[in-house]
KEKE-3310 file (N, C-alpha, C; in steps of 0.2 Angstrom, whole numbers, plus 5000, padded with zeros to 4 digits):
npx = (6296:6305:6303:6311:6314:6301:6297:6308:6303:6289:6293:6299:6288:6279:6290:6288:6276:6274:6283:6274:6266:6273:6274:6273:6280:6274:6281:6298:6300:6302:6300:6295:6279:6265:6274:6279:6289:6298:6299:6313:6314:6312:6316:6330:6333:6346:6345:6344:6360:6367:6370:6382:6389:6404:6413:6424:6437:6435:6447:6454:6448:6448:6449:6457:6452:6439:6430:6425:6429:6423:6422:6409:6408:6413:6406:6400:6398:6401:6403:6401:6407:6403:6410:6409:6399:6390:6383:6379:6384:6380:6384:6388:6392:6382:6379:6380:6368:6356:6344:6326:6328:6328:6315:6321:6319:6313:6322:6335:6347:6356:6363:6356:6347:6358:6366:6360:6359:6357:6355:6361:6353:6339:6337:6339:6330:6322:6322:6327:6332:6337:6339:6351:6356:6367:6381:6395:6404:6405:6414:6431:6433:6443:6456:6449:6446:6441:6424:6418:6406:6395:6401:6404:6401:6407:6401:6402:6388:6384:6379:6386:6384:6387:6381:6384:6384:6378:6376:6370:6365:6363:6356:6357:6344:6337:6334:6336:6345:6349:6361:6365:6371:6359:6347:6340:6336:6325:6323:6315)
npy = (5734:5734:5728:5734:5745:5750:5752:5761:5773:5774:5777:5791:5799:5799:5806:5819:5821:5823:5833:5843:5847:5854:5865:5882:5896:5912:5914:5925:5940:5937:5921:5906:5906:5903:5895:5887:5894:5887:5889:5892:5888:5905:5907:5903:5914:5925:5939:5957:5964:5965:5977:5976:5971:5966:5978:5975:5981:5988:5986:5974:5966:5969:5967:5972:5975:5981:5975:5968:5956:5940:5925:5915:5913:5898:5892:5886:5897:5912:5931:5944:5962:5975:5988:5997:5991:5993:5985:5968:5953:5936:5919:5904:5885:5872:5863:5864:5868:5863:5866:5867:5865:5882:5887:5888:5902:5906:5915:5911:5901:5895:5890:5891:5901:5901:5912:5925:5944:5959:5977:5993:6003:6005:5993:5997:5985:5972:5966:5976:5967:5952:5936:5930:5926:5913:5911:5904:5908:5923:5928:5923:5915:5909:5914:5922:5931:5928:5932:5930:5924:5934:5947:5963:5968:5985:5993:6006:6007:5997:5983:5969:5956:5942:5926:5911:5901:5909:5923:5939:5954:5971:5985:6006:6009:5999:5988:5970:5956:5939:5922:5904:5888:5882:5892:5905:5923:5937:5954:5966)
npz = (5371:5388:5402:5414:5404:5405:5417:5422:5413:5417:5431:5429:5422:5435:5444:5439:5436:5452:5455:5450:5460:5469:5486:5485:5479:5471:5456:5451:5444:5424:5427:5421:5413:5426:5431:5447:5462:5474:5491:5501:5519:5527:5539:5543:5535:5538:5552:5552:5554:5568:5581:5588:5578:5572:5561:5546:5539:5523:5513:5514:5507:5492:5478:5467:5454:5458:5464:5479:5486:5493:5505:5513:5528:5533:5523:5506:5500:5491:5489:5479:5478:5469:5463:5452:5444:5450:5461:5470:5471:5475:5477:5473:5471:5461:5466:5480:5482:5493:5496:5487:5467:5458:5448:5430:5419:5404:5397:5401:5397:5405:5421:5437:5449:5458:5458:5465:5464:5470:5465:5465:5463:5455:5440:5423:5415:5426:5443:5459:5467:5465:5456:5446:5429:5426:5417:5421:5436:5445:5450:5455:5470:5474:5483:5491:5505:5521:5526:5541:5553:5561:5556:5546:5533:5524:5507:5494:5497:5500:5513:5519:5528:5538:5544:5551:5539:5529:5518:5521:5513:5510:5502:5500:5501:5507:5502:5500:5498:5502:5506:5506:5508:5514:5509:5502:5498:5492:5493:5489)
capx = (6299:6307:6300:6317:6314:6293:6299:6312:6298:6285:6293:6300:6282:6278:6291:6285:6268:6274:6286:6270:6262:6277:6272:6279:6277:6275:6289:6302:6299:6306:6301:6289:6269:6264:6279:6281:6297:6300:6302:6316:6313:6313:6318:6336:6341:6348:6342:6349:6367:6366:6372:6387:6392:6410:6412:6430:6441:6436:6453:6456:6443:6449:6453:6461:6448:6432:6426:6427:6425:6422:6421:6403:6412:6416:6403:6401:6394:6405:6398:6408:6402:6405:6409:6409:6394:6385:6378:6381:6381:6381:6385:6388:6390:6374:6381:6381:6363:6352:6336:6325:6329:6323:6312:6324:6316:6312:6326:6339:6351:6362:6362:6349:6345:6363:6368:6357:6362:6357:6358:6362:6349:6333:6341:6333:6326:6322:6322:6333:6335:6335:6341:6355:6357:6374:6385:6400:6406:6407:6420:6435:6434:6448:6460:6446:6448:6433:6420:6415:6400:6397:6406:6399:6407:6401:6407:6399:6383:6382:6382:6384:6383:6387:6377:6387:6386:6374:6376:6365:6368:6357:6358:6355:6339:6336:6332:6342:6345:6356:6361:6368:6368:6353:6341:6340:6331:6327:6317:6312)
capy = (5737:5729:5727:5740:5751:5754:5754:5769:5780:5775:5781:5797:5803:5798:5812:5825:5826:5825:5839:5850:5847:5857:5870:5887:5904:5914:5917:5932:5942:5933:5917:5905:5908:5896:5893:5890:5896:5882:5894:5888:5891:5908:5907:5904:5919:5931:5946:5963:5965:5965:5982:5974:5968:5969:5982:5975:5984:5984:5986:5968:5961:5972:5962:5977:5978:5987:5972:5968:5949:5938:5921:5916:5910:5891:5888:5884:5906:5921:5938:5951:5971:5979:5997:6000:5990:5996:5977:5964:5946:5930:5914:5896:5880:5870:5856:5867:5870:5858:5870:5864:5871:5886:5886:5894:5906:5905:5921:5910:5896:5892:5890:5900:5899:5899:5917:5933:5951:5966:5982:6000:6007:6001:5993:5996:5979:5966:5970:5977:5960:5947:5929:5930:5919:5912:5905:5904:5911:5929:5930:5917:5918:5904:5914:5928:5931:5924:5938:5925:5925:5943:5951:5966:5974:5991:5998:6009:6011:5989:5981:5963:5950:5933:5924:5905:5900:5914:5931:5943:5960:5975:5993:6007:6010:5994:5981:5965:5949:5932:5919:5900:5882:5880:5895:5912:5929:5942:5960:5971)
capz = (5376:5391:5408:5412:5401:5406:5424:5421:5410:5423:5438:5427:5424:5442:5448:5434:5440:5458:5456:5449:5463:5477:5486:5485:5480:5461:5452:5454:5437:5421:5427:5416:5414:5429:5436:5454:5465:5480:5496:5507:5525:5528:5547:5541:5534:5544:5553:5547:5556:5575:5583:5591:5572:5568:5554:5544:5536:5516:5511:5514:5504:5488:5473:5465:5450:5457:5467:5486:5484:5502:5505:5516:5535:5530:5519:5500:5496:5491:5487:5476:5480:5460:5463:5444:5441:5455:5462:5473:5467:5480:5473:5475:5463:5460:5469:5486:5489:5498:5496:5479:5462:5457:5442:5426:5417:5398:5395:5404:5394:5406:5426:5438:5456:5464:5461:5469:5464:5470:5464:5471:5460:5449:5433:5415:5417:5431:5449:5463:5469:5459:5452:5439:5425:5427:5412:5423:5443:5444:5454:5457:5475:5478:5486:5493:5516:5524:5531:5547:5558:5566:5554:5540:5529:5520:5502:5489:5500:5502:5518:5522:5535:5538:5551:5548:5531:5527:5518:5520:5510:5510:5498:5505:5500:5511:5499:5502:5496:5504:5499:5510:5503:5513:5509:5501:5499:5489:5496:5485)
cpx = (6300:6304:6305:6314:6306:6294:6301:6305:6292:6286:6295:6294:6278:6281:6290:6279:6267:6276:6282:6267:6266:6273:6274:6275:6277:6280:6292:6302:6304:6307:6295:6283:6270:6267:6275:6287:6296:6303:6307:6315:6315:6316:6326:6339:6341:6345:6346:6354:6364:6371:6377:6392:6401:6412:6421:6431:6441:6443:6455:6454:6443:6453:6456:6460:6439:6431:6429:6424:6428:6418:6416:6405:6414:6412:6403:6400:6402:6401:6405:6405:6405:6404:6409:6403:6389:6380:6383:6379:6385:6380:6388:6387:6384:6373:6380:6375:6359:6344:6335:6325:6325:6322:6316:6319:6317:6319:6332:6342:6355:6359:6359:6347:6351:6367:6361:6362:6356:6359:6356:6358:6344:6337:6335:6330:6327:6322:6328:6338:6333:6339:6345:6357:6364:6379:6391:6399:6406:6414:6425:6437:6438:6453:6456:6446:6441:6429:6418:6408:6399:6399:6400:6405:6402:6405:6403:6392:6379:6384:6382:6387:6385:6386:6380:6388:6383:6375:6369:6367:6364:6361:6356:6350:6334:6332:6340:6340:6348:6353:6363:6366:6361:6345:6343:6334:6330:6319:6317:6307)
cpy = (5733:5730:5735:5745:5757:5756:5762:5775:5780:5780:5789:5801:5804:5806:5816:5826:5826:5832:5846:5851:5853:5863:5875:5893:5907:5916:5924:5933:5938:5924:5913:5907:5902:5894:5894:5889:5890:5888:5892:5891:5897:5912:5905:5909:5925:5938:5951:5963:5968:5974:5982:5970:5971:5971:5979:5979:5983:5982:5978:5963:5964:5968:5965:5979:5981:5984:5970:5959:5945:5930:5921:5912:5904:5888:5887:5892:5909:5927:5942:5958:5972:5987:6000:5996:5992:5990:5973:5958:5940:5925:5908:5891:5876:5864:5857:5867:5865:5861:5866:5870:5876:5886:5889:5895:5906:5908:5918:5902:5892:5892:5895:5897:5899:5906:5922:5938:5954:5972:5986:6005:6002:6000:5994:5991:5975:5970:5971:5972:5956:5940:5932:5923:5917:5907:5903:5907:5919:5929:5922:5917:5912:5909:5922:5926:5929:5931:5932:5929:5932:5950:5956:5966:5979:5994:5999:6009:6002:5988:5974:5960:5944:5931:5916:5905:5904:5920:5934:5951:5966:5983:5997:6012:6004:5989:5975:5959:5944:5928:5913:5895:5881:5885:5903:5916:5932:5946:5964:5975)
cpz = (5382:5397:5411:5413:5403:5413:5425:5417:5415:5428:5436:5427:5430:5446:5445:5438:5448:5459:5456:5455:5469:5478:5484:5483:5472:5461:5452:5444:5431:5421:5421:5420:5418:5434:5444:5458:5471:5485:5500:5515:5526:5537:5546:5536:5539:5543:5549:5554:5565:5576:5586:5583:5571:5562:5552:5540:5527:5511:5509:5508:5493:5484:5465:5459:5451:5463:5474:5487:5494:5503:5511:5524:5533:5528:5512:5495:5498:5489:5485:5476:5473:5462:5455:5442:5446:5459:5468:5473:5475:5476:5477:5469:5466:5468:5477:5487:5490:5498:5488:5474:5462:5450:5435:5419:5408:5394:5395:5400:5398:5414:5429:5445:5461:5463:5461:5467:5467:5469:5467:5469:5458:5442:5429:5416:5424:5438:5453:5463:5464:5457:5449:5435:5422:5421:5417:5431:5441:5445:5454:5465:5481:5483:5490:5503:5516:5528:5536:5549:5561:5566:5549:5537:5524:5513:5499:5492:5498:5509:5517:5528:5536:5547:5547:5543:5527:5525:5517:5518:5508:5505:5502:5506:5504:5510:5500:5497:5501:5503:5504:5508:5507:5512:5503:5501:5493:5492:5495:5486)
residu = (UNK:UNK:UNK:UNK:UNK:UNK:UNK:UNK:UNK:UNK:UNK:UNK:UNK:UNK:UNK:UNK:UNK:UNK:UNK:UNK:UNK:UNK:UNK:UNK:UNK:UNK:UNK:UNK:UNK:UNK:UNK:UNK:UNK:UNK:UNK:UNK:UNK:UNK:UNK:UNK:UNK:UNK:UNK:UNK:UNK:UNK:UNK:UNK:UNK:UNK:UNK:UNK:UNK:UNK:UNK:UNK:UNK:UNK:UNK:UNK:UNK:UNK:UNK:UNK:UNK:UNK:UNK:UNK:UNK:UNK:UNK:UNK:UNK:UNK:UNK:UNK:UNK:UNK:UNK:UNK:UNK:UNK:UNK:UNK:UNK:UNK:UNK:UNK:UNK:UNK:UNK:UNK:UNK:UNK:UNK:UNK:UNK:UNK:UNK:UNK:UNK:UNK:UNK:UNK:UNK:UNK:UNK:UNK:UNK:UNK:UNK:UNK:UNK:UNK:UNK:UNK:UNK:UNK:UNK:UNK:UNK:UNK:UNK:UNK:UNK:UNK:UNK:UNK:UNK:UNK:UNK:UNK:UNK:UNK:UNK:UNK:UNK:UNK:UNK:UNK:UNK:UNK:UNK:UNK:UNK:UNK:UNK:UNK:UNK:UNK:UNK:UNK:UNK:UNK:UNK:UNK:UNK:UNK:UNK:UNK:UNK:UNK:UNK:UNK:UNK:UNK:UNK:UNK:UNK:UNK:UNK:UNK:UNK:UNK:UNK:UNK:UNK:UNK:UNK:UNK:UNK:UNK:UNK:UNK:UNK:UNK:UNK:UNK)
# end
């Protein structure tokens, strides 16, 4: 074997048995036996909606098949409200967050850690809040209006938020999630 080749496998197992060592918190149901989730600074997400919040108009954000889709102020997140599925999914491509991965989960084949839903009930499995395990974008949120800084919006018994790049979106049972390339939630 080549000088190279020992180097590149050295330093490999170097950052495997660093990576075990992160800190962080246990995993959100679903994830492996063991696992640990990396917490990103919880002092970036936003509070719940200030009392001077500008309520918009949802009409605007209606994408004329159920969903109230809403791009995240001028950051890389969208969020789609599902009045026929009863949730509300926050999303982002991988490439966007800057927080460390999140652990995916034995269940899960495909992307994981860059969308959050919420639902407006307790589903048959999983929790309120939760991860989704993403083949694809929900939503295509290229030609969706921007909710900005300050701004909510309220449909089928969701509210959300944007504080900068940040959504934060609550049911109204007052569990929430958000979501922002550099952080997320969920609070169940």
């Amino acid at each position: 074997m080549s000088r190279i080749a020992a180097l590149f496998i050295g330093l490999g197992l170097v950052l495997s048995v660093a990576g075990c060592a992160a800190p962080g918190v246990a995993q959100p149901t679903g994830e492996p036996t063991g696992a640990v989730t990396p917490t990103p600074n919880q002092s970036l997400v936003p509070s719940p909606a200030p009392v001077d919040v500008i309520a918009v108009d949802p009409v605007t954000y209606d994408d004329g098949f159920g969903d109230y889709v809403f791009k995240v102020g001028d950051g890389p997140t969208a969020c789609s409200i599902s009045t026929m599925s009863n949730f509300v999914l926050c999303e982002q491509n991988e490439a966007a967050a800057v927080y460390q991965p999140v652990p995916v989960p034995d269940t899960c084949e495909y992307s994981y850690g860059y969308q959050v839903r919420l639902w407006g009930a307790q589903p048959e499995t999983g929790e309120i809040a939760e991860f989704a395990c993403s083949g694809g974008p929900y939503a295509d949120a290229a030609n969706a209006q921007i909710l900005a800084t300050g701004q909510s919006i309220s449909v089928a018994g969701f509210t959300c938020f944007v504080e900068n790049i940040t959504a934060r979106c609550e049911n109204s049972t007052g569990q929430w999630i958000a979501l922002g390339p550099e952080v997320w939630s969920l609070n169940n």
